[in-house]
MIDRENMI-783171 format. One record per residue (C-alpha): z, x, y. Coordinates in pm, whole numbers, plus 32768, in hexadecimal, padded with zeros to 4 digits. Layout:
BEGIN
{{Z, X, Y}}
...
//
This chain:
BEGIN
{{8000, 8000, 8000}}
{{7F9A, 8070, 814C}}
{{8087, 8064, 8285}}
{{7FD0, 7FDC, 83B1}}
{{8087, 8076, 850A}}
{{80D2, 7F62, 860B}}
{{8005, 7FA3, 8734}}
{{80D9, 806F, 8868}}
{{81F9, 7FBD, 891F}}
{{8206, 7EB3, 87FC}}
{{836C, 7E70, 8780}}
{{8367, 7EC1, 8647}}
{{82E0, 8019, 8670}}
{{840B, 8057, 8712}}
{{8558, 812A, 866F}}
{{869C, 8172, 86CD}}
{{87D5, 80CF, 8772}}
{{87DF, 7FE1, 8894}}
{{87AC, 80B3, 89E1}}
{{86F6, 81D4, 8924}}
{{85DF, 8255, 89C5}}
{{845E, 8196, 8946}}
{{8361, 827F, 88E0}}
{{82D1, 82E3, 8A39}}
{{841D, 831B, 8ACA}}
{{8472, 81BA, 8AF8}}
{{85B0, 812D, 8AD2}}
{{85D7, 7FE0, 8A03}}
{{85E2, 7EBA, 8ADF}}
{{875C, 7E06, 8AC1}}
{{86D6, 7D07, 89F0}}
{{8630, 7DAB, 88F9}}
{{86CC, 7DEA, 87CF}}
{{86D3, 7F24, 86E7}}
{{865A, 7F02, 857C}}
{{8797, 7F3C, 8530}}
{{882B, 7E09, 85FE}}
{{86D3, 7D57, 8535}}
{{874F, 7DD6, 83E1}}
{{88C1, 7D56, 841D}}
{{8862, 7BF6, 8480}}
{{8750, 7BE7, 8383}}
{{8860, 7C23, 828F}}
{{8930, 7B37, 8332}}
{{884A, 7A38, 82F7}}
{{881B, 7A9F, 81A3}}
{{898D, 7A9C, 8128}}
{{89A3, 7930, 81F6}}
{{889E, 788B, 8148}}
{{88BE, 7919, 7FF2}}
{{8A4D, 78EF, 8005}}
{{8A35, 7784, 80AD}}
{{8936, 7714, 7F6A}}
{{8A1C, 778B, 7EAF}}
{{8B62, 76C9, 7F1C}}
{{8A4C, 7562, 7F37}}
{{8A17, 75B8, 7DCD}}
{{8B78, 75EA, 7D64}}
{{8BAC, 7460, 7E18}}
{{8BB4, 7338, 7D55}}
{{8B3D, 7210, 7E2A}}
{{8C9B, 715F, 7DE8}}
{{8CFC, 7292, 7E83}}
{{8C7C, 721E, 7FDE}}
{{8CF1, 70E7, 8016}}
{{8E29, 716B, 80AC}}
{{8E7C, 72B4, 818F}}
{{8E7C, 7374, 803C}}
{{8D0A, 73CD, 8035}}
{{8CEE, 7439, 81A3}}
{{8E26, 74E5, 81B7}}
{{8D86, 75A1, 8086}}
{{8C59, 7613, 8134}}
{{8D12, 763E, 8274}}
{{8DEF, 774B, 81B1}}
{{8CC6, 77E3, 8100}}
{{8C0D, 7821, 824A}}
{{8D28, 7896, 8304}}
{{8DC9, 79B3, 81FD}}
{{8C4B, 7A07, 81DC}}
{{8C33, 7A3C, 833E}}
{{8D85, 7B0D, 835D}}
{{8D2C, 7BD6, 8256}}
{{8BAD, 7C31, 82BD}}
{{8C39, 7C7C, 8404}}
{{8D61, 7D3A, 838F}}
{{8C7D, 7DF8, 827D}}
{{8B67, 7E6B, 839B}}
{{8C92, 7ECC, 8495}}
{{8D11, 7F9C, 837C}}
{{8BC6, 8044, 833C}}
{{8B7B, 8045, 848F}}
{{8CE6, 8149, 84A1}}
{{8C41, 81FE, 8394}}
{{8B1C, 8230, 83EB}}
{{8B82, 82A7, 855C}}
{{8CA5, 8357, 8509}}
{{8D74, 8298, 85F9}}
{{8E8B, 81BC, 8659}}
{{8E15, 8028, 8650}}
{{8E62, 7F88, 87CE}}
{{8E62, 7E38, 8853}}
{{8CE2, 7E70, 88B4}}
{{8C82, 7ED9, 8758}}
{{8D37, 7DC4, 86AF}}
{{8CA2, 7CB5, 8795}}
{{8B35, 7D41, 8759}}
{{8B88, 7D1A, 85D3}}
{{8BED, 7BB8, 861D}}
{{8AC9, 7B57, 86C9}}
{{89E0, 7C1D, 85C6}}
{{8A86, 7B34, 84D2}}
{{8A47, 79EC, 857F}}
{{891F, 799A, 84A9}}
{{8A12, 7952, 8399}}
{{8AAE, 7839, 8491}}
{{8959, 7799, 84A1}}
{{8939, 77C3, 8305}}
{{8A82, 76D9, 8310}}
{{8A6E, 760D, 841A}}
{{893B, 7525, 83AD}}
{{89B2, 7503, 8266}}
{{8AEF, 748C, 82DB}}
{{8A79, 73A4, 83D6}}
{{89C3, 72EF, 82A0}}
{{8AED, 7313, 81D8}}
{{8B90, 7225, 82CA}}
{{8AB7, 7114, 8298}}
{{8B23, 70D9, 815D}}
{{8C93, 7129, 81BA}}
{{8C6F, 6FF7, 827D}}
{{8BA1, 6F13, 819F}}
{{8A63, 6EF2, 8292}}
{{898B, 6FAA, 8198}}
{{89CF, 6FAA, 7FE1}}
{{8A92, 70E4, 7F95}}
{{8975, 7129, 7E8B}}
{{8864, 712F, 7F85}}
{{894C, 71EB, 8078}}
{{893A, 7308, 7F92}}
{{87F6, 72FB, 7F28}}
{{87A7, 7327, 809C}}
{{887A, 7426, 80ED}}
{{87F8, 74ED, 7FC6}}
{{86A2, 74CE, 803B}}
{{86DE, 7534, 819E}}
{{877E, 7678, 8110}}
{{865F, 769E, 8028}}
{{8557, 76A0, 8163}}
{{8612, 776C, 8214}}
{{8617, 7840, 80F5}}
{{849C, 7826, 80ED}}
{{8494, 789C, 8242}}
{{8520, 79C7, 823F}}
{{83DA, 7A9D, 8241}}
{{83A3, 7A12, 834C}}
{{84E8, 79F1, 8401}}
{{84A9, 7BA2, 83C2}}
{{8387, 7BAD, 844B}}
{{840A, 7ADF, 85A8}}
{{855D, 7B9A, 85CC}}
{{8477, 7D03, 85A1}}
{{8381, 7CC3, 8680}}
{{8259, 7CDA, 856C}}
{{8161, 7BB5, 84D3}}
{{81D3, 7AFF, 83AB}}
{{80D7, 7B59, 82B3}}
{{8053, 7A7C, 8175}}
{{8129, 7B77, 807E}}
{{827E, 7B53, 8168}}
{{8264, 79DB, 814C}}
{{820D, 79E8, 7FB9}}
{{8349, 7AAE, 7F98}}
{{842D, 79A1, 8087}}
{{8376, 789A, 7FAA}}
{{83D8, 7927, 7E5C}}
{{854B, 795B, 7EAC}}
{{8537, 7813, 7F3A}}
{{84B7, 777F, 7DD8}}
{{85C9, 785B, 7D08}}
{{86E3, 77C9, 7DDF}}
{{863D, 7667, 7DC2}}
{{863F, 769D, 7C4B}}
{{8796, 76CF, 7C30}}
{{87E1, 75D6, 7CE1}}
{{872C, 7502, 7C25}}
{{87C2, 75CE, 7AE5}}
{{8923, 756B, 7B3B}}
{{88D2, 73DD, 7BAB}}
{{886C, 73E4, 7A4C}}
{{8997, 7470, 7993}}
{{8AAA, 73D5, 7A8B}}
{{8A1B, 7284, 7B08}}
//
């Protein structure tokens, strides 16, 4: 495979750390991010989705007719979200060899935040059910499936947060973890429901 170069002052051909200096001599505008602020939200996302399917598909649809099944996802999206951003702090003192601040912990908090958005939908369907407007069955099925697309997105949702076009092989590879996490889903309606 052959790696195509974006063209000069494009995003993603750029390396290094917020406020390091563009090829040229250029330093990075304030809101442009590194690719290492890009890799620790893209993992963010990640862990969200991936851990968020994973607590809908642990839910029984009895499950959500009370607090039960949002206070479940509401505590699976928040340790995820403390631990992400207490695991990248902690490499991010490893990797630099120094002390973690206020300003360093914040900036892992915020790189985290896509995990917030992973849980946040979800939950906001969960409630639905929690208050009988929607059946608790087709609450989850929904949730699931918003999970699962955003799952399916995720080439994409790379390709945005880098700068770079989402190519045909990007989405494919979204798409087919999208279709594994469906299929467990669908594997475990099976065996519990």
């Amino acid at each position: 495979m052959r790696r195509v170069d974006p063209p000069p002052g494009h995003r993603a051909g750029q390396a290094g750390r917020t406020g390091s200096p563009r090829p040229g001599g250029r330093s990075r505008a304030p809101g442009e991010r590194s690719r290492e602020d890009v890799a620790s939200r893209v993992s963010a996302y990640v862990y969200g989705n991936v851990l968020v399917m994973a607590a809908l598909i642990a839910l029984h649809p009895d499950e959500l007719e009370g607090p039960r099944g949002v206070l479940y996802l509401l505590g699976a999206g928040i340790s995820t979200y403390v631990a992400h951003a207490v695991g990248e702090a902690v490499g991010l003192r490893v990797r630099e060899g120094r002390t973690l601040d206020r300003a360093a912990l914040r900036h892992e908090l915020r790189a985290a935040s896509p995990i917030v958005t992973s849980t946040g939908v979800p939950v906001v369907v969960l409630v639905l059910a929690w208050t009988d407007l929607v059946d608790a069955s087709l609450v989850l099925v929904l949730a699931l499936a918003l999970v699962d697309v955003r799952l399916a997105l995720l080439g994409s949702v790379v390709a945005w947060v880098s700068g770079e076009r989402s190519s045909r092989r990007v989405f494919l590879a979204g798409f087919v973890l999208a279709v594994v996490a469906a299929a467990a889903a669908l594997l475990k309606w099976q065996l519990t429901h």
